[in-house]
Structures are given as C-alpha cells and as structure tokens.
N, C-alpha and C positions, 0 to 999 in steps of 0.2 A: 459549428463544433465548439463544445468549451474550450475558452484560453482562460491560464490562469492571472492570477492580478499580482498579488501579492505573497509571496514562498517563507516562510519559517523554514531555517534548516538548525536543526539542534546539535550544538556543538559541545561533546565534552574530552574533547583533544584526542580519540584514539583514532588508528586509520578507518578503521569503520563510517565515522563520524565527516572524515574529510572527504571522501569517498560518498558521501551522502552533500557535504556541500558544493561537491563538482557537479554532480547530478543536479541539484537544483539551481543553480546558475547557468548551468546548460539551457536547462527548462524554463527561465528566467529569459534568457536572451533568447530564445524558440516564441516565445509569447509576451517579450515586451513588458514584461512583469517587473515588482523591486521583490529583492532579496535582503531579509535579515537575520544573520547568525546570531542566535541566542544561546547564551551559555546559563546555566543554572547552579550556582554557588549554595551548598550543603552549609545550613545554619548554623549546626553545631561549627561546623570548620571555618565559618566568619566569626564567629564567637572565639574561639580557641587561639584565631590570628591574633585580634585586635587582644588579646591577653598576655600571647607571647611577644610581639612587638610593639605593644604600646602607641598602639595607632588606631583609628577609627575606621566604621566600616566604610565610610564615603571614601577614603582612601582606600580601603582593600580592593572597594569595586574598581576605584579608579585603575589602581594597578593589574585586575583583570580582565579590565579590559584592554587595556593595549597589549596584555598576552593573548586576547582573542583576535585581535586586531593583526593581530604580527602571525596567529597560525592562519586570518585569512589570506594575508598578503602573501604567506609560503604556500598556500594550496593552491594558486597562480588561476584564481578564478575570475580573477580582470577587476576593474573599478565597478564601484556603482553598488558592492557588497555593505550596508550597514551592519551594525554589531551593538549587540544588547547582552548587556550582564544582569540577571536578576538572582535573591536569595529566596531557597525556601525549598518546598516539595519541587522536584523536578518533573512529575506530570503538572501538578496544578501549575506550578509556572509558564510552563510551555502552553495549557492551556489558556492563560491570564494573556499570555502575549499574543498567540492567534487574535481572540476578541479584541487586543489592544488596537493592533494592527488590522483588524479586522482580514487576517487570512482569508484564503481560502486552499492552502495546499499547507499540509506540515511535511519536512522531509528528514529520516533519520535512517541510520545505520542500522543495520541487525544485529551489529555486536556478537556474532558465534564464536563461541568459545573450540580449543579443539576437539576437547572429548567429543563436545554437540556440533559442529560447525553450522550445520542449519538452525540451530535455535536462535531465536531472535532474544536479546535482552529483556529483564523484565520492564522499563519503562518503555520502550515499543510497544510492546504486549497491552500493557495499559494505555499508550496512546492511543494505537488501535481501536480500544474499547470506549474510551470517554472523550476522545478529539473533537469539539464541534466543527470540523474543517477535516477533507479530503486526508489521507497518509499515505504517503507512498516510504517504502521499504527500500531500502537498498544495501543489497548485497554486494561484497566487495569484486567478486566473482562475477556478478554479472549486469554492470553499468551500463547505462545507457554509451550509443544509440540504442534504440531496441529493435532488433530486427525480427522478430518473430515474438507475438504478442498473442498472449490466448484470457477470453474476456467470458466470465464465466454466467452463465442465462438461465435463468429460471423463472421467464417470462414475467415478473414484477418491474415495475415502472422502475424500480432503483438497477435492477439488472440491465433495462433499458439506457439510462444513463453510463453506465458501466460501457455498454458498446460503443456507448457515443463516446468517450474517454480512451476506451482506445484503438476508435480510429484515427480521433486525432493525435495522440501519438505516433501510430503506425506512418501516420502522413507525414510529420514530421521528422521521421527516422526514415521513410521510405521501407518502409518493414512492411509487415502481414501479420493479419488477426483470424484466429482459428476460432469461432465463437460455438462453447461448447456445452451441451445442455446432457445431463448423465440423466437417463430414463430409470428407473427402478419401477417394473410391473408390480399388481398386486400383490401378487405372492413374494414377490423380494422384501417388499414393504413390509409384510407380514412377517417375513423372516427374521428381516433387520431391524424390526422395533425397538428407538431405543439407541441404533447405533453400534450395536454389539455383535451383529453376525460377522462371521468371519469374510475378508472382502473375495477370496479365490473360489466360490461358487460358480455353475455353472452361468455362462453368459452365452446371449444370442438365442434365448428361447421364445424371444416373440420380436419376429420377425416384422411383422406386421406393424404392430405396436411403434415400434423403432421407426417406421414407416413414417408411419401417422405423427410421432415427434418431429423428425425432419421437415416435414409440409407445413406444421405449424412454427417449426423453427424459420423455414426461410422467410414465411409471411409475417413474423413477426423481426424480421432481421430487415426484407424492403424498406420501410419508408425511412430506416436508420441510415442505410448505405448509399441512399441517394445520393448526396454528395458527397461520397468517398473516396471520391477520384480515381486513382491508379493503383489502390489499394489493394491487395488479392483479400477477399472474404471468404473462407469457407465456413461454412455448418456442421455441425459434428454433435451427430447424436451418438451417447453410447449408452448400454444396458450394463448395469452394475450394481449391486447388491450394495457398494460401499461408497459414497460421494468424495469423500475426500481420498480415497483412492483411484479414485476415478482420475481427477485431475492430477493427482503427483504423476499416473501412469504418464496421463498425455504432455505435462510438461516433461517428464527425462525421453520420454521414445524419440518427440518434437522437438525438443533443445530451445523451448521457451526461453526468452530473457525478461518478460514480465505477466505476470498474472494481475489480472483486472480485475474483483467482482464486487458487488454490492453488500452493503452491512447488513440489509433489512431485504428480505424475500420471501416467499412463498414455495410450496410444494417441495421439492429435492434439497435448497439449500437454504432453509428456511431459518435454520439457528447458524448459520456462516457469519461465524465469528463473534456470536455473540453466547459460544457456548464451546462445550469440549471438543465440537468437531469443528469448531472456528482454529482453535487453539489449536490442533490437530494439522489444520492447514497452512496456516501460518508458519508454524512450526519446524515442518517439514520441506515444506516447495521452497529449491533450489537455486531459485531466484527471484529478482525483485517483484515486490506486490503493491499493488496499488488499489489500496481500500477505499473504497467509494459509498461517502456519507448521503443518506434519503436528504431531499432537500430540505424535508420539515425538522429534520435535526442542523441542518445550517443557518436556516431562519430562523429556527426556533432559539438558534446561539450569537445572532448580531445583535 
C-alpha cells in the first residue's frame, strides 16, 4: 500500500486551512511522514510592509514566520511540524516547495464561502490542476478518520492507483471503500456528447450491460484488494447519463467522508478534472477529495 513520505499542508491562517493541517499531521503520524506548513506571502503586501515600516523583507519573513509558527503550535498538531514562509504566486510557491521538499502529498482546505459552501477556493482549484504531487482536499465538515471512502474506476492504471490509496486509508481509519464505476451505454453516450444532457434520464435500461461492468469491475478490483485486510470492498456499478452526478448521488445517499479518483483516465471519467466536469466534481462533493496524480506526472516533476 502507499505510505506517504513527506505532507505540504498550506497555510494561510483561516479555519479551513487549520483544519487541513490537522488532517495532514494525522496522516503524517498514520505513515511516519515529516510535515511542513508553508505559508505564501503576496509580493505586493511584502513590498507595501517593508515601505510602511521601514524594514526589510528578511525581517518581514522572519516575523512570519513565528506567526506561522505560533498558528501551528495553536492547532495542537504535536511536535515535529516544520514551517516555511515563502513570497510570490501562491500556486507557483506551493508548487516550488513540493519539488523543494520533494513531496509527495499537498494538503489544503476548501475554503467554501457561504453563499457556495461546497466550492473549493480558487487556489485549490489550481492546485488540483498543476500539483506535481498527490492533493487531498479537506473539507471543514468532514475530516478525517474517514470511515466510508468511495474511490472512483474507470479501469485506467491511475484509477488503479486511486483504489490502492484508498484502501490504505480505509485501513488506516478502519473505514470501507465503495469502489464505484458509472456505466453510460451507447446511446447515453450519444445522448450526452459533450456533457450536456440532462443527468434525470431514464436509468436501468441495460440490465445486462450493467452485468458485464460488474464482472469486470470485480476482476479488475482482485489483485488490488489482496491485501486489504479487514476492509469491507464493495463494487458498484451504476448506469447514468451524467458522471459527475453519478458520484455526488452516491456520496450524499452513502454519507462518504472522502472521494478518491484519478487526474488522468480513460472511457466515463476521462476529462476528471482536467476539465468543466472535473471542475464540476470538485466543486460540488460534500466532502474531502483526494486527487490522485498518474505517476508520469510525479516523475516527470522530481
């Protein structure tokens, strides 16, 4: 099973954020890992200090970090947390810092606002998309442990990966993984070119079909769950006109606390997240996500 190494958790002080470095020091001390809270200082607003006080930026940093220091010591996430200030873009920093540290897990907050409460901030959004390392999401509502884990399959080696991530979570939490594969027949296909058909179409009209997914979902699930231990694995084919409705259903029906899927797939979730139905998912599901990078985009970024 993957264990992580080393956890980026981005910090820019609101609960969201804290709540995102509980969960990765969790996950830290679950896998033996080091953690470093990194904070990301807006250029303009290091420029503007060092104007208004009369003081340089090696100071500015200095003095933020022991405010980063002092919010990790208040979020009671134990010893062993390092702390980085850097200035500049806040995706490209957080990305500079993974490669620095050579990551392999980034962790941030969703940031939902009220009006949106599900929308995730826009630099999540972008992490998401350009991370050379793993992301997991976290939602303030629903932190780890995770006890009910749904890992999303569309038979591509990175979906593959994706189960293996989380079963060893599940393992870890003593939870369950619903591993879920949404069938869309010919004619839905046809329907939904595109993305655009409405998702409340008739469902259950090839029975069969549905069948024949199942059979290849479990055999493509075997040689993953071998060593799964005590983990309950279910299969879950469904037929659905809509993919990304497909899964918000089975997360609220199921009361999921994480969604697992791959960035890079094939057939049903083939633009998952690398497009408006990525953006769509993300978006929307109710709770935390853990986006899971093809490995040629991790090595491709050491």
């Amino acid at each position: 099973m993957k264990r992580f190494h080393h956890i980026i958790a981005a910090i820019d002080f609101t609960p969201s954020c804290r709540a995102a470095l509980k969960e990765a020091a969790r996950r830290a001390s679950l896998d033996g890992a080091k953690v470093t809270a990194v904070h990301v200082m807006d250029e303009f607003l290091v420029h503007e200090l060092k104007r208004a006080l009369s003081t340089t930026a090696d100071a500015i940093r200095e003095d933020w970090t022991k405010r980063l220091q002092q919010f990790v010591d208040e979020s009671d996430v134990g010893a062993g947390c390092f702390v980085e200030v850097r200035a500049g873009s806040p995706v490209h920093e957080l990305m500079e810092a993974c490669h620095a540290h050579k990551a392999d897990l980034l962790v941030m907050g969703a940031k939902g606002s009220r009006a949106a409460p599900h929308r995730i901030g826009a630099v999540a959004a972008k992490a998401i998309r350009s991370a050379p390392v793993d992301v997991l999401i976290v939602r303030n509502e629903a932190q780890g442990p995770y006890k009910k884990v749904l890992a999303c399959v569309d038979f591509s080696e990175n979906s593959a990966k994706a189960v293996q991530f989380a079963l060893h979570m599940a393992q870890q939490d003593h939870g369950s993984v619903d591993c879920l594969h949404v069938f869309q027949s010919a004619l839905l296909l046809a329907v939904d070119f595109g993305g655009f058909a409405p998702a409340a179409l008739p469902q259950g009209r090839d029975a069969e079909g549905i069948q024949r997914w199942k059979t290849e979902l479990e055999t493509f699930l075997e040689p993953l769950t071998r060593k799964a231990g005590d983990v309950q694995v279910t299969p879950v084919v469904t037929e659905m006109v809509n993919v990304r409705e497909a899964i918000l259903d089975h997360v609220i029906q199921n009361h999921c606390d994480l969604v697992v899927l791959g960035t890079r797939g094939k057939t049903n979730l083939r633009t998952l997240l690398i497009g408006t139905t990525a953006e769509r998912i993300v978006q929307h599901i109710p709770c935390s996500i853990l986006a899971v990078k093809p490995d040629e985009v991790i090595e491709g970024a050491v």
